[in-house]
LUMKE-33154 format. One line per 8 residues: number of its first residue (from 1); their letters; for each residue x, y negated, z of N, C-alpha, C. Coordinates in steps of 0.02 Angstrom, whole numbers. Each point is the difference from the previous one (the first is absolute). Last residue first. Layout:
// residues N
NUM) A) X/Y/Z/X/Y/Z/X/Y/Z; ...
END
This chain:
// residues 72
72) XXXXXXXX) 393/1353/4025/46/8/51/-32/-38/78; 0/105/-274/-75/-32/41/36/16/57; 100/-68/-255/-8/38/59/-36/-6/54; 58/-6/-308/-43/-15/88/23/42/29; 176/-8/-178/-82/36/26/-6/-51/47; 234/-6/-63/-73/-54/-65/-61/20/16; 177/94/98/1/-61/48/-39/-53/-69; 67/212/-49/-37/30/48/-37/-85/41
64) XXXXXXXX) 158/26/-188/-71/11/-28/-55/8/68; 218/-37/27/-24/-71/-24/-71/34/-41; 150/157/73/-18/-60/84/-31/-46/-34; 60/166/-161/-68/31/42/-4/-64/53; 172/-31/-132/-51/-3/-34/-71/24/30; 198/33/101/19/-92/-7/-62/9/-58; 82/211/31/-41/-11/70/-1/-85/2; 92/95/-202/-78/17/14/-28/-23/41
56) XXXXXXXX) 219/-45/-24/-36/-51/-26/-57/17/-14; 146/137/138/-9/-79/31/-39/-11/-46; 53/210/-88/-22/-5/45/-20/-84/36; 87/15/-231/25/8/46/-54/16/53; -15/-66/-239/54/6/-7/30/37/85; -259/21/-110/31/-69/39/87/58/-17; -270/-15/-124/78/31/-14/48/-65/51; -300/72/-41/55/-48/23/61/33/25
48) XXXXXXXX) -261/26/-136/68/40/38/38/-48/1; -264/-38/-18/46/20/-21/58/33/42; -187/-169/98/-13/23/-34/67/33/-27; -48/-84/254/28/-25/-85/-17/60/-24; -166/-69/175/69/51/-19/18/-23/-60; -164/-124/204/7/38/-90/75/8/-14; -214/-32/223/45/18/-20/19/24/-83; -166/-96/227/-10/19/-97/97/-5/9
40) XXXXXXXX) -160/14/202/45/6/-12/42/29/-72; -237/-66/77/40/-12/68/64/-10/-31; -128/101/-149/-30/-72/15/39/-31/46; 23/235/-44/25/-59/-53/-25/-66/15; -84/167/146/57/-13/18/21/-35/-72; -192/74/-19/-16/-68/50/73/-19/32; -18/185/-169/-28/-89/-26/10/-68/59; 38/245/48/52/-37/-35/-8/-47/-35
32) XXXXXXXX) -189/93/115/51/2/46/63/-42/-47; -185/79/-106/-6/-44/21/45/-27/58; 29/205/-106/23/-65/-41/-25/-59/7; -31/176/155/69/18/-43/24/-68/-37; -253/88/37/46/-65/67/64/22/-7; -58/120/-170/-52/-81/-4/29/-39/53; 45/206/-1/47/-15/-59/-17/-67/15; -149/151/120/92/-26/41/32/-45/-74
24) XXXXXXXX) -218/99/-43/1/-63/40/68/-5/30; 4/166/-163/-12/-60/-23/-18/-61/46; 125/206/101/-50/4/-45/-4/-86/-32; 227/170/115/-54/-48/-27/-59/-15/-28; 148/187/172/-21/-10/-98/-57/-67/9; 134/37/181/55/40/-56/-38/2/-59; 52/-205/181/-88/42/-43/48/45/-33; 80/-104/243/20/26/-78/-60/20/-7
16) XXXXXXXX) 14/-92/215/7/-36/-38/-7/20/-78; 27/135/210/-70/-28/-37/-16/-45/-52; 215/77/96/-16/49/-34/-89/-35/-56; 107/-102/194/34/-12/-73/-15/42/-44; -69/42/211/-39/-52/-7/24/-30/-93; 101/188/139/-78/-1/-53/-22/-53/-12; 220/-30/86/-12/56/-46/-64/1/-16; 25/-107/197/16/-30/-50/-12/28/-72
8) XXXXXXXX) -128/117/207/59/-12/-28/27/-74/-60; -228/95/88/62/27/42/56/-30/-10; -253/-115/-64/66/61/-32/47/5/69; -276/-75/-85/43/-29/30/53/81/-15; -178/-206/-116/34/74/-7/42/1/63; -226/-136/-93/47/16/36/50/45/-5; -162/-104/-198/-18/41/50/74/-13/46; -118/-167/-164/56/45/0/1/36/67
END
């Protein structure tokens, strides 16, 4: 991987963006989010969920949040 060097914060973030993707970016794309599922598997409830009140969503998200791994 070649060197780059930048002026600015700004370009340097700039460098980061592919504005058009080719098939080898897609690839390390999804080898990238494989190797992060592994680390950090995560599963979403499935469906729609009807709460009676603000509190008893946020009392459903704290106990869904404190059922994930955490890497601390």
């Amino acid at each position: 991987m070649p060197v780059q060097k930048f002026r600015s914060l700004k370009e340097a973030e700039q460098a980061l963006w592919c504005d058009i993707p080719d098939d080898a970016h897609l690839d390390r794309l999804e080898r990238w989010w494989s190797i992060v599922d592994q680390f950090s598997p995560r599963s979403f409830p499935t469906g729609v969920r009807k709460y009676r009140s603000l509190e008893e969503a946020d009392r459903d998200r704290e106990k869904w949040l404190q059922e994930q791994p955490s890497f601390k």
